[in-house]
OpenMM code with the backbone's topology and positions (N, CA, C; nanometers):
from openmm import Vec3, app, unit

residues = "UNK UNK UNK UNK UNK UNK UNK UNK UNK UNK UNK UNK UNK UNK UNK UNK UNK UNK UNK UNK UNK UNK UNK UNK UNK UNK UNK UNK UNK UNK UNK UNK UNK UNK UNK UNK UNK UNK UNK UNK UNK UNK UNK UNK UNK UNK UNK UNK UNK UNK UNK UNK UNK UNK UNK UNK UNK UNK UNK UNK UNK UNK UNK UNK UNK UNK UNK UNK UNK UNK UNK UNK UNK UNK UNK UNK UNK UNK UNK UNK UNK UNK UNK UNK UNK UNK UNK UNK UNK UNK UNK UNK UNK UNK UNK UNK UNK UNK UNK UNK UNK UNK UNK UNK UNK UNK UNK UNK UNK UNK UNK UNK UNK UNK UNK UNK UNK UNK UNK UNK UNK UNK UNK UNK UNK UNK UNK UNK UNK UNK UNK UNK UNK UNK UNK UNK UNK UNK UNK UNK UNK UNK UNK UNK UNK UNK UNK UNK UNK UNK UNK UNK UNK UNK UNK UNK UNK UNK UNK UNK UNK UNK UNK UNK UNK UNK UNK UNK".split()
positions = [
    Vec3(0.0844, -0.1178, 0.0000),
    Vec3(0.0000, 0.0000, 0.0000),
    Vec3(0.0889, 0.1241, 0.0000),
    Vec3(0.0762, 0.2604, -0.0598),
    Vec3(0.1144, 0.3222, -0.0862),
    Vec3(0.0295, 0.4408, -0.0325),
    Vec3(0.0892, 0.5283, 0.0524),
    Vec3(-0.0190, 0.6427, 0.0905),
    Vec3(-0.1316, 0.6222, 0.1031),
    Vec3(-0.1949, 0.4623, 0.1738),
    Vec3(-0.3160, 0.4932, 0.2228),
    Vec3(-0.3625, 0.4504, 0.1079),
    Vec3(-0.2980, 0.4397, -0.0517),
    Vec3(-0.4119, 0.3582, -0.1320),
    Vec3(-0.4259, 0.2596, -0.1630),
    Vec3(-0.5464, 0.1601, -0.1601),
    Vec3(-0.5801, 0.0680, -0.2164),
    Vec3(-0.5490, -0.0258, -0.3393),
    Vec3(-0.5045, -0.1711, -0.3626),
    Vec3(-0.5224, -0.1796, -0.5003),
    Vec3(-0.4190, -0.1953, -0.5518),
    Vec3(-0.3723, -0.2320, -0.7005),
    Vec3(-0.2642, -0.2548, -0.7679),
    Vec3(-0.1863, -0.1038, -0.7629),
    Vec3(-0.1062, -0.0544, -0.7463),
    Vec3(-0.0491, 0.0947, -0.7563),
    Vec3(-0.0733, 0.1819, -0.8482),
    Vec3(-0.0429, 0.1048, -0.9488),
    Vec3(-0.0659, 0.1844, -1.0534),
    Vec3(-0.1552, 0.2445, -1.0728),
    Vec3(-0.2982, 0.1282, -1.0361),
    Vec3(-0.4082, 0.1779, -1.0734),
    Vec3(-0.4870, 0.2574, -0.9723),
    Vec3(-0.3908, 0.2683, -0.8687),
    Vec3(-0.4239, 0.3713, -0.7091),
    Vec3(-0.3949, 0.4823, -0.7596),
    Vec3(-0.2594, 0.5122, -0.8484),
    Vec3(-0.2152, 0.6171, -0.8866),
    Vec3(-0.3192, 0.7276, -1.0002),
    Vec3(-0.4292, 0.6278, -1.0925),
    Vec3(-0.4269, 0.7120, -1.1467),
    Vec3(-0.6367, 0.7222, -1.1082),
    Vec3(-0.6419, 0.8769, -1.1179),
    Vec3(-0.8018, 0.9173, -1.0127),
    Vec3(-0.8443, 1.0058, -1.1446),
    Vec3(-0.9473, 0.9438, -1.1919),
    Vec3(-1.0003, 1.0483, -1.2840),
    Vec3(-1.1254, 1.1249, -1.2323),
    Vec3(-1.1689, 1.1255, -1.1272),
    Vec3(-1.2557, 1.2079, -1.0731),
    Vec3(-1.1995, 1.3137, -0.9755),
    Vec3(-1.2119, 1.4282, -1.0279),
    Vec3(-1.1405, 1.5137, -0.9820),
    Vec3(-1.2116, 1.5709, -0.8102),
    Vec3(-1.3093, 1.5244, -0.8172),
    Vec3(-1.3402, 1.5557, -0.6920),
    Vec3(-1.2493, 1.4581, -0.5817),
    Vec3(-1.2814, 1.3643, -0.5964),
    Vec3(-1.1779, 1.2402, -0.5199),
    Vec3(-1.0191, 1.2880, -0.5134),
    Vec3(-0.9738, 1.3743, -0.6258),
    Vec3(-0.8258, 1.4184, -0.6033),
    Vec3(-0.8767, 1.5110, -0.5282),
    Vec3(-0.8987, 1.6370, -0.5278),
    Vec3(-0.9671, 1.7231, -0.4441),
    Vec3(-0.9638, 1.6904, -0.3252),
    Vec3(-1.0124, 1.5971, -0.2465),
    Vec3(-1.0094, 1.5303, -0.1260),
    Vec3(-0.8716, 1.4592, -0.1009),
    Vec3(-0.7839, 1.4248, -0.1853),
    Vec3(-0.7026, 1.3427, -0.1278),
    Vec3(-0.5843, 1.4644, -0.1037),
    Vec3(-0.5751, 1.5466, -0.2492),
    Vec3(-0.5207, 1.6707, -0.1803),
    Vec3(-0.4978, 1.7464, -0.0722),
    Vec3(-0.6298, 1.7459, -0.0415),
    Vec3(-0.7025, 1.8241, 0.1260),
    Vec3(-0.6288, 1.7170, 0.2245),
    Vec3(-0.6346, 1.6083, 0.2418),
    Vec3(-0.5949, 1.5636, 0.2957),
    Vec3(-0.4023, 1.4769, 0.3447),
    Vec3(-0.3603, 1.5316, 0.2385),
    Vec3(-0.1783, 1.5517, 0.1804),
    Vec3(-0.1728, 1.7039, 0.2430),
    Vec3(-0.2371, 1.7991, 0.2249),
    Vec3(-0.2140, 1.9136, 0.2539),
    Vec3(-0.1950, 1.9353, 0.4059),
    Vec3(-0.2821, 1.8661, 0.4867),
    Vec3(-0.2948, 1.8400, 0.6428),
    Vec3(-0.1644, 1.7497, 0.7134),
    Vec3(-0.1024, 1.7078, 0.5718),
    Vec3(-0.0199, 1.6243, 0.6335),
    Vec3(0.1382, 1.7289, 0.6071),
    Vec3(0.1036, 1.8335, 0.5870),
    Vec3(0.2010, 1.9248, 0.5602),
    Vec3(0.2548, 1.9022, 0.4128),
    Vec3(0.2314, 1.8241, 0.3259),
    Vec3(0.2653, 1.8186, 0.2098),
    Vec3(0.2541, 1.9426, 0.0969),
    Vec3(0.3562, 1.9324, 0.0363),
    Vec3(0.3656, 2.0556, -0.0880),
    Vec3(0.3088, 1.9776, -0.2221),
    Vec3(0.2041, 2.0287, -0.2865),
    Vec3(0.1499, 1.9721, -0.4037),
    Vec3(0.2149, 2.0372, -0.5057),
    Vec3(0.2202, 1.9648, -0.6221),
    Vec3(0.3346, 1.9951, -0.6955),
    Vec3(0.2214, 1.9570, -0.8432),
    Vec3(0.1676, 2.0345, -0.9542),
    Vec3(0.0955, 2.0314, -1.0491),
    Vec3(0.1221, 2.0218, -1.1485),
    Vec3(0.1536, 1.9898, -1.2401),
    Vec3(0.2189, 1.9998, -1.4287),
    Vec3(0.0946, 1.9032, -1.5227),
    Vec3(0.1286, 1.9276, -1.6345),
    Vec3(-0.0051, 1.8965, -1.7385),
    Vec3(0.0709, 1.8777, -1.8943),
    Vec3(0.0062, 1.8045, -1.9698),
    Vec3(0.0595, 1.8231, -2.1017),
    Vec3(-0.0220, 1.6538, -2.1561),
    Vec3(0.0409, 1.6376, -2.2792),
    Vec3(-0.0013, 1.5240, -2.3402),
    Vec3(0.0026, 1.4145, -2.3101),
    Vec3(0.1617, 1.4116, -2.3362),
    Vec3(0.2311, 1.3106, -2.3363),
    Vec3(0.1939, 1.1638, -2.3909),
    Vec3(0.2006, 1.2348, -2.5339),
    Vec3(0.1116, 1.1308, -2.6349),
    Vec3(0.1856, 1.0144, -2.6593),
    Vec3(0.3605, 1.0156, -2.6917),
    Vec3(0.4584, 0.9039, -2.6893),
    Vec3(0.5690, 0.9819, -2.5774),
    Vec3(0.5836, 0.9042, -2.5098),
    Vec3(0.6181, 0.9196, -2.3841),
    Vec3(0.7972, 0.9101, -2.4576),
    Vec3(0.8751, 1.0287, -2.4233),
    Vec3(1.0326, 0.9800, -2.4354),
    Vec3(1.1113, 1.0523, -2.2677),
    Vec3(1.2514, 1.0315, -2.3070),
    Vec3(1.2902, 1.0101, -2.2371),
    Vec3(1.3135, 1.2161, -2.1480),
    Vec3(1.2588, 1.2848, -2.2768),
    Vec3(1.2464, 1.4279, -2.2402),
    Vec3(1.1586, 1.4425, -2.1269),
    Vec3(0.9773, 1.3807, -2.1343),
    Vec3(0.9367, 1.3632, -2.0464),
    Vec3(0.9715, 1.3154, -1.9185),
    Vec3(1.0125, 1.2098, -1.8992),
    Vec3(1.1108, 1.1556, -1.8217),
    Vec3(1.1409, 1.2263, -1.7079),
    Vec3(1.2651, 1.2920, -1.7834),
    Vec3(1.3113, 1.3842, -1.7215),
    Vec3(1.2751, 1.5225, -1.6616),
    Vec3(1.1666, 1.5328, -1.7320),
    Vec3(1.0474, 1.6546, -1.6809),
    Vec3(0.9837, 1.6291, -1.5548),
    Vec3(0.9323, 1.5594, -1.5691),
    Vec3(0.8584, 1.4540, -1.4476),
    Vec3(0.9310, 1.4567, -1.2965),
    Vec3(1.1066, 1.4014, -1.3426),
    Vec3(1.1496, 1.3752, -1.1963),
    Vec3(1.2064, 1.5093, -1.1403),
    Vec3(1.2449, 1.6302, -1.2810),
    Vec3(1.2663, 1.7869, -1.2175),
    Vec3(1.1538, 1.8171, -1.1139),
    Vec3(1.0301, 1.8166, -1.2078),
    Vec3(0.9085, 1.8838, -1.1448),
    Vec3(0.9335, 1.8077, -0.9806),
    Vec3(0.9286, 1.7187, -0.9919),
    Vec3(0.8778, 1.5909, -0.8641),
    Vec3(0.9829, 1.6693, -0.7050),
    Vec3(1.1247, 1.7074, -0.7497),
    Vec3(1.2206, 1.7435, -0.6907),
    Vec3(1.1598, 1.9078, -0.6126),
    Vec3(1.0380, 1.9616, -0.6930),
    Vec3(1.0335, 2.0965, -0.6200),
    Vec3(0.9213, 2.1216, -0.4914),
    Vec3(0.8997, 1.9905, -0.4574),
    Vec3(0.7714, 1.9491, -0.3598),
    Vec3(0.7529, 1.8208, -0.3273),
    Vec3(0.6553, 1.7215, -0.2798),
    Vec3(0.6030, 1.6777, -0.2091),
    Vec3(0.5240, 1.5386, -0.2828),
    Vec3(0.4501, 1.5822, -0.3474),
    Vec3(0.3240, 1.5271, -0.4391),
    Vec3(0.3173, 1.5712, -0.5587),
    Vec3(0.3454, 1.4765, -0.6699),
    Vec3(0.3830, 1.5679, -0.8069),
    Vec3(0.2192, 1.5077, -0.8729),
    Vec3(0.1686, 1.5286, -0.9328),
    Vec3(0.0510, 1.5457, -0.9536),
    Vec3(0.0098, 1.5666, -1.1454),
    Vec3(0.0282, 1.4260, -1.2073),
    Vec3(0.0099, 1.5279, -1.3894),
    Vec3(-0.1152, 1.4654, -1.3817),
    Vec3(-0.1508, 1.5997, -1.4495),
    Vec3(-0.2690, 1.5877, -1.5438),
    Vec3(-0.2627, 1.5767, -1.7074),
    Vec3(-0.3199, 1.4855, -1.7520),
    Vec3(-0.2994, 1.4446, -1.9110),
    Vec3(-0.4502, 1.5069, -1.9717),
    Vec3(-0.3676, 1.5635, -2.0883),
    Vec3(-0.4991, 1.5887, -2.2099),
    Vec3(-0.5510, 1.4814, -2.2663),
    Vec3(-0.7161, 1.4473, -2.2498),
    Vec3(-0.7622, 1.3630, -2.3018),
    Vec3(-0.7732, 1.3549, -2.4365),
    Vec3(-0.8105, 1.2407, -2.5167),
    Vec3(-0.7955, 1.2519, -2.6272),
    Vec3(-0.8670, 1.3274, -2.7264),
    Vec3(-0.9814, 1.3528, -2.7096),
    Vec3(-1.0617, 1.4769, -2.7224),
    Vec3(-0.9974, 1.5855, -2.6944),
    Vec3(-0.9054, 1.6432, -2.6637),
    Vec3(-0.8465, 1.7520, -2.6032),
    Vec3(-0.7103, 1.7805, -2.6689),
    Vec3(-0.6390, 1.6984, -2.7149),
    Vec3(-0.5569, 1.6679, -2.7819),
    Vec3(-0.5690, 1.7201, -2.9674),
    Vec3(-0.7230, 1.6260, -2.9591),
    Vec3(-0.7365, 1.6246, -3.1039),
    Vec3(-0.7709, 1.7985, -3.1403),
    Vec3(-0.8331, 1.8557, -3.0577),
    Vec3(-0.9081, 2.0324, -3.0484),
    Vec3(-0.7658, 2.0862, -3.0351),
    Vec3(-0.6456, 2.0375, -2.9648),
    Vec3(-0.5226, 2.1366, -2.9875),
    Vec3(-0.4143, 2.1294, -3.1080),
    Vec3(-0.4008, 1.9981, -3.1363),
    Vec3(-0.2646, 1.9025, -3.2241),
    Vec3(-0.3571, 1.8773, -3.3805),
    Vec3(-0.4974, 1.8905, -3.3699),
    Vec3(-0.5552, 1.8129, -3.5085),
    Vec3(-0.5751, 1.6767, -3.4863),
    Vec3(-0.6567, 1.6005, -3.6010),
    Vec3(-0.7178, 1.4630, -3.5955),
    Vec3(-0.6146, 1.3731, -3.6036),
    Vec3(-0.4876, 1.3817, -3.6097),
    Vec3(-0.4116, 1.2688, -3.6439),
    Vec3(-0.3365, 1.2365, -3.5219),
    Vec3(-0.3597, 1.3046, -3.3927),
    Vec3(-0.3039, 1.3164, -3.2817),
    Vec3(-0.4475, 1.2330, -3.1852),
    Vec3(-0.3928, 1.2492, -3.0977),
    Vec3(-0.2795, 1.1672, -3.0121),
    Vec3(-0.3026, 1.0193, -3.1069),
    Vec3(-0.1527, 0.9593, -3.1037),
    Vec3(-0.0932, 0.8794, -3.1470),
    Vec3(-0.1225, 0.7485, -3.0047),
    Vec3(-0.1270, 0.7639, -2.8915),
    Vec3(-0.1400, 0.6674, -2.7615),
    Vec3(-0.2652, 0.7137, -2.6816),
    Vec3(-0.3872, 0.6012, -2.6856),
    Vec3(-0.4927, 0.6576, -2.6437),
    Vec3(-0.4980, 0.7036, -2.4744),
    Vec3(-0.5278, 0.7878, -2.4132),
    Vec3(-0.5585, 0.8203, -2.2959),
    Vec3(-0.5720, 0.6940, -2.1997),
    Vec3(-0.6355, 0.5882, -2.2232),
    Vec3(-0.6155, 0.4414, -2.0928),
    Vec3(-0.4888, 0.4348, -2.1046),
    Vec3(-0.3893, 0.4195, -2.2172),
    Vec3(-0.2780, 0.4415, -2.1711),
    Vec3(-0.1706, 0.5476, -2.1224),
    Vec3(-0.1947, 0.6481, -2.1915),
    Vec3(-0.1026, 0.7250, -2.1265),
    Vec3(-0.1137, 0.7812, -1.9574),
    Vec3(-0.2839, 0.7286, -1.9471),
    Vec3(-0.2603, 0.7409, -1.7661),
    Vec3(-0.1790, 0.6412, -1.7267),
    Vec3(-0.1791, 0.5296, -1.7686),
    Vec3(-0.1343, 0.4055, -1.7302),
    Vec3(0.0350, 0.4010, -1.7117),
    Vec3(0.0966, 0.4728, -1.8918),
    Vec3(0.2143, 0.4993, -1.8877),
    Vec3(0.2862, 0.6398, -1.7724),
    Vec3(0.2288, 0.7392, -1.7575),
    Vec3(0.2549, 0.7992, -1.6495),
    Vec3(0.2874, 0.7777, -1.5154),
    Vec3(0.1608, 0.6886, -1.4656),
    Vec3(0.1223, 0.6515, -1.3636),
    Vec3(0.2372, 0.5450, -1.3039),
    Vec3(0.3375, 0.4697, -1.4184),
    Vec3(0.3960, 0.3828, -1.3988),
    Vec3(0.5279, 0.4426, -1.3583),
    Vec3(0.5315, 0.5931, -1.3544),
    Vec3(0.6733, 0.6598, -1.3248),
    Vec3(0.7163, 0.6699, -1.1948),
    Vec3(0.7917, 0.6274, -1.1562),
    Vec3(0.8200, 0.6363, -0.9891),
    Vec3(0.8133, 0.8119, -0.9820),
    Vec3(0.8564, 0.9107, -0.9883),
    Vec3(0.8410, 1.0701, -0.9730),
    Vec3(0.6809, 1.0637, -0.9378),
    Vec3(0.6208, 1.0056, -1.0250),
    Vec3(0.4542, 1.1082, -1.0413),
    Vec3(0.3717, 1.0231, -0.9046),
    Vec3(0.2887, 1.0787, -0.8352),
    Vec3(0.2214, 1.0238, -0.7538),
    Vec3(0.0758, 1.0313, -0.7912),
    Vec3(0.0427, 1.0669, -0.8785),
    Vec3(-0.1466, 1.0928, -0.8503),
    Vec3(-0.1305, 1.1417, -1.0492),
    Vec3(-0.1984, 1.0923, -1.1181),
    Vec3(-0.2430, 1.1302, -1.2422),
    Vec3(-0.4526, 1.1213, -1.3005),
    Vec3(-0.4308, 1.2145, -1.3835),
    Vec3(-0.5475, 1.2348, -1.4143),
    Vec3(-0.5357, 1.2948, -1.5194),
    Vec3(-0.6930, 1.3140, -1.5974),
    Vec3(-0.7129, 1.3473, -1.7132),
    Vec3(-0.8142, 1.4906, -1.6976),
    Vec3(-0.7895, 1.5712, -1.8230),
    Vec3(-0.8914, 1.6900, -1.7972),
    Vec3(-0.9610, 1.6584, -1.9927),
    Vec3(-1.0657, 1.6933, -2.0040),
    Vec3(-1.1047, 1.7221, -2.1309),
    Vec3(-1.0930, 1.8894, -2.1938),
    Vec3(-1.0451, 1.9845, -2.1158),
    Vec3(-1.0461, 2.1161, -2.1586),
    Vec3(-0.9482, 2.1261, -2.2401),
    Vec3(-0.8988, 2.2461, -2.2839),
    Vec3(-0.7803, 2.2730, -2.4126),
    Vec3(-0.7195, 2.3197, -2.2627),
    Vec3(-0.7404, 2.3705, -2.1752),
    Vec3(-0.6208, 2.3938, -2.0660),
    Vec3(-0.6492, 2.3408, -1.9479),
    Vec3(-0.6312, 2.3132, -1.8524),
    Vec3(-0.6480, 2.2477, -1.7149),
    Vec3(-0.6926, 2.3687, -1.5928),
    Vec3(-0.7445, 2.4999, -1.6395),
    Vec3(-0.7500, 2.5940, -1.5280),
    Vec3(-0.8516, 2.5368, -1.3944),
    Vec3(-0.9929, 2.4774, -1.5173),
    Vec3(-1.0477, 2.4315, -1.3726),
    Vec3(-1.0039, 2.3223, -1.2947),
    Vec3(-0.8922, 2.2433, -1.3077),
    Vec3(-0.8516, 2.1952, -1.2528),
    Vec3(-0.7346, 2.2386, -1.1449),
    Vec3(-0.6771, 2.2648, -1.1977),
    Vec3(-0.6087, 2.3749, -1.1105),
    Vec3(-0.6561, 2.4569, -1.0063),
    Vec3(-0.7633, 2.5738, -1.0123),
    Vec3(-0.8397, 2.6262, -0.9523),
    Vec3(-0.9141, 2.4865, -0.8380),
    Vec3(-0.9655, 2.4198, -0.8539),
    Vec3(-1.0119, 2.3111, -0.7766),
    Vec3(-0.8677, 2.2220, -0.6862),
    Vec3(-0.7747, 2.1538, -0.7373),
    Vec3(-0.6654, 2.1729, -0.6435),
    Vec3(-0.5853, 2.2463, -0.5658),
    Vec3(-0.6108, 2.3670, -0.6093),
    Vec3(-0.5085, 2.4635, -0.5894),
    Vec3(-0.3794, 2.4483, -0.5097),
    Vec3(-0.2800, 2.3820, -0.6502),
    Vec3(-0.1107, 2.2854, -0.5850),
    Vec3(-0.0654, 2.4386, -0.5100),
    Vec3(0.0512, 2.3673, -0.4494),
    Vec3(0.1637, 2.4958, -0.3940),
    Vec3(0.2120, 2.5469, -0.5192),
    Vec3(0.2768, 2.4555, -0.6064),
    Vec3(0.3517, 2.4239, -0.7066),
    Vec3(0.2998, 2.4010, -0.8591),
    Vec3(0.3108, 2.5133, -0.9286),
    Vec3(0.2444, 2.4971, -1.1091),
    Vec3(0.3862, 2.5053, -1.1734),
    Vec3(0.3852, 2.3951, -1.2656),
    Vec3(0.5565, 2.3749, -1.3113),
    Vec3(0.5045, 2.3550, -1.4748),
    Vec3(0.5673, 2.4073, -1.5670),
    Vec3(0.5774, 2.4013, -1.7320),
    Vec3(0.7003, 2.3881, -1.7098),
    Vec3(0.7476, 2.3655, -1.8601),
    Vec3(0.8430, 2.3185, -1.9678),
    Vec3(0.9310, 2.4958, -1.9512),
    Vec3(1.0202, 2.5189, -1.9925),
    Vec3(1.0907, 2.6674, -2.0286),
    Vec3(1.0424, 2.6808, -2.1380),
    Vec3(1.0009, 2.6701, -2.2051),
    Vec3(0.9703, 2.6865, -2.3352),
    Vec3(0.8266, 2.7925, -2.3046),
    Vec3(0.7905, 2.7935, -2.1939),
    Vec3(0.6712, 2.8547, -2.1544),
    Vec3(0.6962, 2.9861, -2.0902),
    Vec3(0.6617, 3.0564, -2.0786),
    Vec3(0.6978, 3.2104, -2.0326),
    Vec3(0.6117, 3.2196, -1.8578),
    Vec3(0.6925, 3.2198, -1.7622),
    Vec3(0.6269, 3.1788, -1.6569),
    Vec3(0.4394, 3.2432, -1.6306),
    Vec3(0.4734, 3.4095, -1.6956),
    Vec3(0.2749, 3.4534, -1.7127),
    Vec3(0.2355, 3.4368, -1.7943),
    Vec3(0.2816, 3.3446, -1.9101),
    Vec3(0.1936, 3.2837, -2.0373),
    Vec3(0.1414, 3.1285, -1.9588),
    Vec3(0.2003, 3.0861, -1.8314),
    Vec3(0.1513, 2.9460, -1.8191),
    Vec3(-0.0015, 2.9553, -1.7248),
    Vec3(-0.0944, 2.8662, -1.7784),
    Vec3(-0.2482, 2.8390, -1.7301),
    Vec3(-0.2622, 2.8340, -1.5982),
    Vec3(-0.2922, 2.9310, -1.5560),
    Vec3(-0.2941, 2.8889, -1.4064),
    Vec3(-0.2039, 2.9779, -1.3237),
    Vec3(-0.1412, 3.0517, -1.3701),
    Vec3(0.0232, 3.0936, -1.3018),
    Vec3(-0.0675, 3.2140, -1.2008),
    Vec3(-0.1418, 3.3259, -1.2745),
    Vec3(-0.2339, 3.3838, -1.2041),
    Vec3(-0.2903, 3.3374, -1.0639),
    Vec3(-0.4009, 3.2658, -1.0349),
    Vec3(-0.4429, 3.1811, -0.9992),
    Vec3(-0.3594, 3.1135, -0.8727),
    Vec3(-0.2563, 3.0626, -0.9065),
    Vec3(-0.1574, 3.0387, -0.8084),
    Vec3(-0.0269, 3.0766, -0.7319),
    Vec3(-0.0864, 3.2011, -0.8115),
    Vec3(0.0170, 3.3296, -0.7285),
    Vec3(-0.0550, 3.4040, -0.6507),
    Vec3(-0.1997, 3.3794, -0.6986),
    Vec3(-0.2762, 3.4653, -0.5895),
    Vec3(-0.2959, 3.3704, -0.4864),
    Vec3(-0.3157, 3.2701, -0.4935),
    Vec3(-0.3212, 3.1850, -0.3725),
    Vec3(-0.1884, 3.1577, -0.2864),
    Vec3(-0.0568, 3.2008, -0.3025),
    Vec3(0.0544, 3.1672, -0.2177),
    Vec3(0.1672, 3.0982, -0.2938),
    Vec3(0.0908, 3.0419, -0.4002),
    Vec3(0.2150, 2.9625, -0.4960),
    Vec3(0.2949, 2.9956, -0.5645),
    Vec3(0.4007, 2.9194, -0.6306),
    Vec3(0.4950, 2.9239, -0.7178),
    Vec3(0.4719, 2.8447, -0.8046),
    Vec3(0.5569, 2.9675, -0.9169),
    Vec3(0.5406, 2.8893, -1.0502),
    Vec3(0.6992, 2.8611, -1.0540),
    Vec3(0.7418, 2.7567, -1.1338),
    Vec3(0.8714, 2.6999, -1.1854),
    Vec3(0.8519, 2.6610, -1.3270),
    Vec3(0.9399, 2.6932, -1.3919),
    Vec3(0.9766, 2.6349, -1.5313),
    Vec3(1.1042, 2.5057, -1.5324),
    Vec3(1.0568, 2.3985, -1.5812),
    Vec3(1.2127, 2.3229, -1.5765),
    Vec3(1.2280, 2.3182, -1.7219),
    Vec3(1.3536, 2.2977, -1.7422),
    Vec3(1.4494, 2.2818, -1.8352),
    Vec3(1.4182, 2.1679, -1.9241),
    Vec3(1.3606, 2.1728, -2.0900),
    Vec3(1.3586, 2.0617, -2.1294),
    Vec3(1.5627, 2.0499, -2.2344),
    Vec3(1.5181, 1.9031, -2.2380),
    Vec3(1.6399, 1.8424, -2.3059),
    Vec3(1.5670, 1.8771, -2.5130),
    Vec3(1.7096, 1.9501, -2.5343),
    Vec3(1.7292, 1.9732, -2.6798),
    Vec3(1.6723, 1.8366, -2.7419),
    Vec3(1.5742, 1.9080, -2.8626),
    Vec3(1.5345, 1.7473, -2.9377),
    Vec3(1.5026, 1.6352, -2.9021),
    Vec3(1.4215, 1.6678, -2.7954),
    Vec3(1.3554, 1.5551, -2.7483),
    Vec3(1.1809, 1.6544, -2.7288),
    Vec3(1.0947, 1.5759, -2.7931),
    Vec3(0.9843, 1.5926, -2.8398),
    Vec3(0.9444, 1.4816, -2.9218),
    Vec3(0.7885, 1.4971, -2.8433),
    Vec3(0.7272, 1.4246, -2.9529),
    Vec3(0.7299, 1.4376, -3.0692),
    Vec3(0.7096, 1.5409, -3.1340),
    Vec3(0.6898, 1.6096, -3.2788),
    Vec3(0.8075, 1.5514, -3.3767),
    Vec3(0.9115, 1.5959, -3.2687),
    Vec3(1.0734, 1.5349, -3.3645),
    Vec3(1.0535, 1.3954, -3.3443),
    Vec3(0.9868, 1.3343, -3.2614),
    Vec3(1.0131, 1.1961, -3.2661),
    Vec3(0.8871, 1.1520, -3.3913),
    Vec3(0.7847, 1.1958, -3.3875),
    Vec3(0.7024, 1.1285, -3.4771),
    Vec3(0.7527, 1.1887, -3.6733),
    Vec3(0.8470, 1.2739, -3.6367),
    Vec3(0.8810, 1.2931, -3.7814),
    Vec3(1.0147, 1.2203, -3.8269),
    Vec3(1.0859, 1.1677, -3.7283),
    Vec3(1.1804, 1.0660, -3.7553),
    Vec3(1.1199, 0.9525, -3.7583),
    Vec3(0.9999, 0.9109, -3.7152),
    Vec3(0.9645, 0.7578, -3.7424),
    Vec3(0.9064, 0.7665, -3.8991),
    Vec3(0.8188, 0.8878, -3.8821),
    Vec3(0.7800, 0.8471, -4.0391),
    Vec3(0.8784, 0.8914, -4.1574),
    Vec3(0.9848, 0.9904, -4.1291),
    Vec3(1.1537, 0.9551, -4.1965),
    Vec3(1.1660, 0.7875, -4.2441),
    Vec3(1.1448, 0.7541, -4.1187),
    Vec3(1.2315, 0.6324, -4.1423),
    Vec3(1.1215, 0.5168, -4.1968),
    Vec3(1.0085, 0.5118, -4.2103),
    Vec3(0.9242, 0.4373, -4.2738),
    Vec3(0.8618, 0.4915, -4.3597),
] * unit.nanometer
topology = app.Topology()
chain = topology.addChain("A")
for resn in residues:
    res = topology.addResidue(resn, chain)
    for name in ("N", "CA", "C"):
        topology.addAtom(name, app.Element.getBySymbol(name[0]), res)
């Protein structure tokens, strides 16, 4: 058992009812814990992510992703996206030792989700301008910090799905 949850881990790890995170939050928070928030696709998982994951994880307590559903994906990237359906990429997330709690949002951004957790911690990519990121508002008015971590050069999905079809 792992923090009190139930069940195969993995599948403890990942809560798609956001009210139920909501509560488990509230209750990490009592335990003095720092919630730690980040969001994105993560349609083919590489090793950039990876490494995103265990930065974010390092600036708090409870690292917490939320994944774009596939509906959500398709309204940002176009119909030929996501490439890995949503049962898995909670699944593949969920399987990361860094991440503790994953979930899915259907919006093009995660604010109401955010707003409803309200982490210590809202973390993007650098590639993001810390008051261009969803939420940064929001969790500066509440006490939080925003962080940007550092992604690794050429590592992306995008470059990766244009070298596979390079190569086939």
């Amino acid at each position: 058992m792992r923090n009190g949850r139930r069940g195969s881990l993995l599948e403890s790890k990942v809560i798609k009812n956001h009210l139920k995170l909501q509560k488990i939050v509230s209750g990490l928070r009592l335990q003095g814990k720092k919630i730690i928030f980040t969001n994105g696709c993560f349609d083919i998982l590489h090793y950039g992510h990876v490494k995103y994951l265990e930065d974010s994880k390092k600036k708090g307590d409870i690292l917490i992703v939320a994944i774009n559903s596939d509906a959500s994906i398709k309204s940002i990237k176009g119909n030929k996206r996501p490439i890995t359906q949503e049962k898995d990429r909670l699944r593949i997330i969920a399987g990361l030792q860094s991440v503790d709690y994953v979930t899915i949002f259907d919006d093009d951004t995660p604010i109401k989700l955010i707003m409803l957790l309200k982490p210590d911690i809202l973390i993007k990519g650098a590639d993001w301008k810390k008051n261009k990121i969803v939420g940064s508002g929001f969790v500066l008015k509440h006490g939080g910090k925003i962080y940007s971590v550092n992604l690794i050069p050429g590592r992306s999905t995008t470059s990766l799905i244009n070298k596979i079809a390079k190569s086939f």
